[in-house]
N, C-alpha and C positions, 0 to 999 in steps of 0.2 A: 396573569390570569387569576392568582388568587386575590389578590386587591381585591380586582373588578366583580370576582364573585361574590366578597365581604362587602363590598361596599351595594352591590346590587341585593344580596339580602338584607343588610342597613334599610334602605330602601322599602324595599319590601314587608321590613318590621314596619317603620314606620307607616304605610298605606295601611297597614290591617290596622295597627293602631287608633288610627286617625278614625278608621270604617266601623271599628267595633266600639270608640267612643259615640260617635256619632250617630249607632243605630241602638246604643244602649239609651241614651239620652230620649232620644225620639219613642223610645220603646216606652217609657217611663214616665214621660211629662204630663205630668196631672190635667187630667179634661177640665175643659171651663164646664162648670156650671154657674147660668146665670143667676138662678134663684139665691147663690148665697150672699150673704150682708158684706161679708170680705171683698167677694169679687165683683156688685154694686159700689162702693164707697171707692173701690182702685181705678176702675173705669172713671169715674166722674173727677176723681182726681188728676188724669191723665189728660189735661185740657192744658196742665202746667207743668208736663212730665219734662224733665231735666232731657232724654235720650231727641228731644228735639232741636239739642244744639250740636245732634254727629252729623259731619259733613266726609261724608264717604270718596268723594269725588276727589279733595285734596288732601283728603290725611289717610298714610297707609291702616296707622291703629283703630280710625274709627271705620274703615273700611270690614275690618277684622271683626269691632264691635256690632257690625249689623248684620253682618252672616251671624256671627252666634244670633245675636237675636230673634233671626226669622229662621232658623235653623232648631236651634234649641228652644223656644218657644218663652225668653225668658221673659217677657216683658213685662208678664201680671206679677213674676214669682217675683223681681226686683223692686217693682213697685209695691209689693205686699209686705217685702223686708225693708223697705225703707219706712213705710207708714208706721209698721211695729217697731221699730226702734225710734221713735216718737218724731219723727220728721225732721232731725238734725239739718244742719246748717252744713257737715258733712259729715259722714259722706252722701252726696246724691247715690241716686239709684244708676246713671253712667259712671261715677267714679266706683260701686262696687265691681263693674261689670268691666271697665278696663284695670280693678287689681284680680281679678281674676284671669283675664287675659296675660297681664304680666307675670301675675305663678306661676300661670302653666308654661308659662315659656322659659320664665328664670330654673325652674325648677328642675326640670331633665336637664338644662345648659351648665346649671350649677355642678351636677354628677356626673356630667359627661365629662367634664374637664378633671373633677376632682377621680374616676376611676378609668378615666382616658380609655372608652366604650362609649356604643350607641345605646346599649340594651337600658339606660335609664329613660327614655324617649317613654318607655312603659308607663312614667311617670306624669305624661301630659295632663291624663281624666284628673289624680291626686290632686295636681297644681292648681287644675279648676276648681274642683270642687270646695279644698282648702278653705280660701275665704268664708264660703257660706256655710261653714261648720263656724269659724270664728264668730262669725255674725248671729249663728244660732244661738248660742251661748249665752251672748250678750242681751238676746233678744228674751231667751227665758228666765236670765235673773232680771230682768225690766217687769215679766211677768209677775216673777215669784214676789217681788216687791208690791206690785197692784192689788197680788191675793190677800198679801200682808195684813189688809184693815177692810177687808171686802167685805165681810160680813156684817162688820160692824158700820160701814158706812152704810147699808142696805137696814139695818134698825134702826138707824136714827133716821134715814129717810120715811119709813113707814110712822116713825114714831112723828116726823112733824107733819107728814098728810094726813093722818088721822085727827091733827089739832085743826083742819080746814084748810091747809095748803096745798099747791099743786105740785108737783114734780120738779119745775126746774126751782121752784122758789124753795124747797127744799136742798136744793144741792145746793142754793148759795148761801143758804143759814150752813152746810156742813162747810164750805172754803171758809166762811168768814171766823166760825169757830175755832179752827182750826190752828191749835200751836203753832203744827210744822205743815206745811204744804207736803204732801206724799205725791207721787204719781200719778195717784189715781183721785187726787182734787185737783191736779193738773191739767188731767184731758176731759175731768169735769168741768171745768174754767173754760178751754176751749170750746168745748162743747157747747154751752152757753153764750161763749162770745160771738158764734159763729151763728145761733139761731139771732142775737140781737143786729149781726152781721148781713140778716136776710133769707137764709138758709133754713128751708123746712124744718119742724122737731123731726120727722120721719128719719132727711137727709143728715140731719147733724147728729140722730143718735146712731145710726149707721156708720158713718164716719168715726164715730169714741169705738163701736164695737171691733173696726177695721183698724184701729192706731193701737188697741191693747192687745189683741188678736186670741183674748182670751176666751176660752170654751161660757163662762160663767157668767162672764160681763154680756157676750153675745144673749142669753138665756135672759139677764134682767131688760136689755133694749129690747126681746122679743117680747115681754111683759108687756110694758111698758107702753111699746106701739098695737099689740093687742086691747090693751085696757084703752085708749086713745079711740080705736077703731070700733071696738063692742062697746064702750061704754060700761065693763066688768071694775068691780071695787079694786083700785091698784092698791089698797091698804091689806085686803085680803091675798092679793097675789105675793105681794112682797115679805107679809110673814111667815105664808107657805116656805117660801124661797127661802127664806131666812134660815129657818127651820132644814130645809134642806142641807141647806149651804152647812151648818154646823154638825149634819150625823156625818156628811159627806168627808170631812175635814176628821172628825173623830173614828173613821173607819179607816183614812188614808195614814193616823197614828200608829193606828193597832195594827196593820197591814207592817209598817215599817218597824213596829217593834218587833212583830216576829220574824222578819227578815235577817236581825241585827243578830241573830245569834248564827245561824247560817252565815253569816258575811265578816262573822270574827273567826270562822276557820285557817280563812287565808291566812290573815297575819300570824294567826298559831301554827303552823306548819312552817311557814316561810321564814320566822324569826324566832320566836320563841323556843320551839320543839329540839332547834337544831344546836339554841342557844342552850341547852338542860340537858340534852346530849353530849356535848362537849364537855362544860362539868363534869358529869357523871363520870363520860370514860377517860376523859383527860388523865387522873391519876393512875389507871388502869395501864393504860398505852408509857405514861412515864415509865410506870415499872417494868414492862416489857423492853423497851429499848435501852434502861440500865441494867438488862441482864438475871432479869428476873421480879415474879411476882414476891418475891421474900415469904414463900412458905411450902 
């Protein structure tokens, strides 16, 4: 009777588990809005979205894969982390979505066995989630590299529209310039290829603002398509910007310098303090333990 009672609350852990992953997730899944440039550029891309080659009917894993999906709502989220990590060869956006699937399952399996208990099953949502903590990572040092020469790529574009060129004939005097190829003369390259590919300016700079996913880059495409649509001086918008971009950058300095004395506590507490204490009493406690301070 006792088994049956462990194993029927086993059980039992595991439904509420399942119930309270599942209505967390749903509780929390970001609304579409149409109107943004992210979630235009994912949509249109999804005409060649990888999750059209899961066949639910004869494989158990992608059976698995598509209740998450229409469950969890992940389909814009995985096509929006694939875009931003620049449209790799892999992983697709199904390959992130069956290693997530395989975490969450290796991962309470792995500690069930290693602490021979169910209570690691707690573990499922972790398993999930895991991956796209990794993925995030990787996706904001892709960022932090974009921001890299951002500024600087936004002055010389103003600097060579202002000599009588247009915008994109600008961006390929900055690739063709260009020592090293950065990232961010990469999804410019695309970007261009893609208009001479047939692809609206509108659609293709929507598309550069959806693959970098960056707040700033979004801000110059809205320029951009602004000055296109009014007819407003983009030489004038982009030294604004420019101008922006540089206090913005010079505030997020001076924000992190005075952080930096605050955030050298830790390590003086945790190593140092403890390290200058022992010194100190070390010969103290020697001479107590041989029997005396000697005076």
């Amino acid at each position: 009777m006792t088994n049956l009672m462990m194993v029927g609350l086993n059980l039992l852990l595991l439904l509420g588990t399942g119930a309270v992953f599942v209505g967390i997730f749903r509780l929390f899944s970001p609304a579409q809005d149409k109107g943004e440039i992210v979630d235009i550029a994912v949509r249109r891309y999804k005409s060649a979205s990888s999750f059209a080659r899961l066949d639910p009917e004869s494989k158990l894993l992608d059976r698995v894969a598509v209740f998450c999906l229409t469950t969890f709502h992940l389909e814009d989220k995985l096509e929006e982390m694939y875009l931003q990590l620049g449209s790799p060869e892999k992983p697709q956006p199904v390959d992130i979505l069956y290693t997530k699937i395989i975490v969450a399952v290796l991962l309470p399996a792995a500690l069930m066995l290693l602490f021979k208990s169910f209570w690691p099953i707690l573990f499922i949502p972790a398993g999930f989630i895991l991956p796209d903590v990794l993925i995030r990572g990787k996706i904001q040092k892709r960022q932090a590299e974009i921001l890299g020469n951002f500024s600087t790529t936004v002055d010389l574009a103003a600097l060579i529209i202002e000599s009588g060129l247009d915008y994109l004939t600008a961006f390929e005097r900055i690739i063709k310039v260009a020592r090293e190829k950065t990232i961010l003369e990469d999804e410019l390259e695309k970007t261009i290829g893609e208009i001479k590919l047939g692809y609206s300016r509108r659609e293709a700079l929507e598309r550069f603002a959806a693959r970098t996913g960056v707040q700033e880059v979004r801000t110059l495409v809205g320029l951009i398509i602004q000055s296109d649509e009014l007819g407003t001086s983009l030489v004038d918008l982009l030294r604004n910007f420019s101008t922006d971009l540089r206090y913005s950058r010079l505030n997020k300095a001076e924000k992190l310098a005075a952080q930096a004395s605050t955030k050298m506590l830790f390590p003086l507490f945790i190593f140092i303090f403890p390290t200058i204490f022992i010194l100190i009493l070390s010969p103290m406690l020697g001479g107590l333990l041989s029997g005396g301070l000697g005076f």
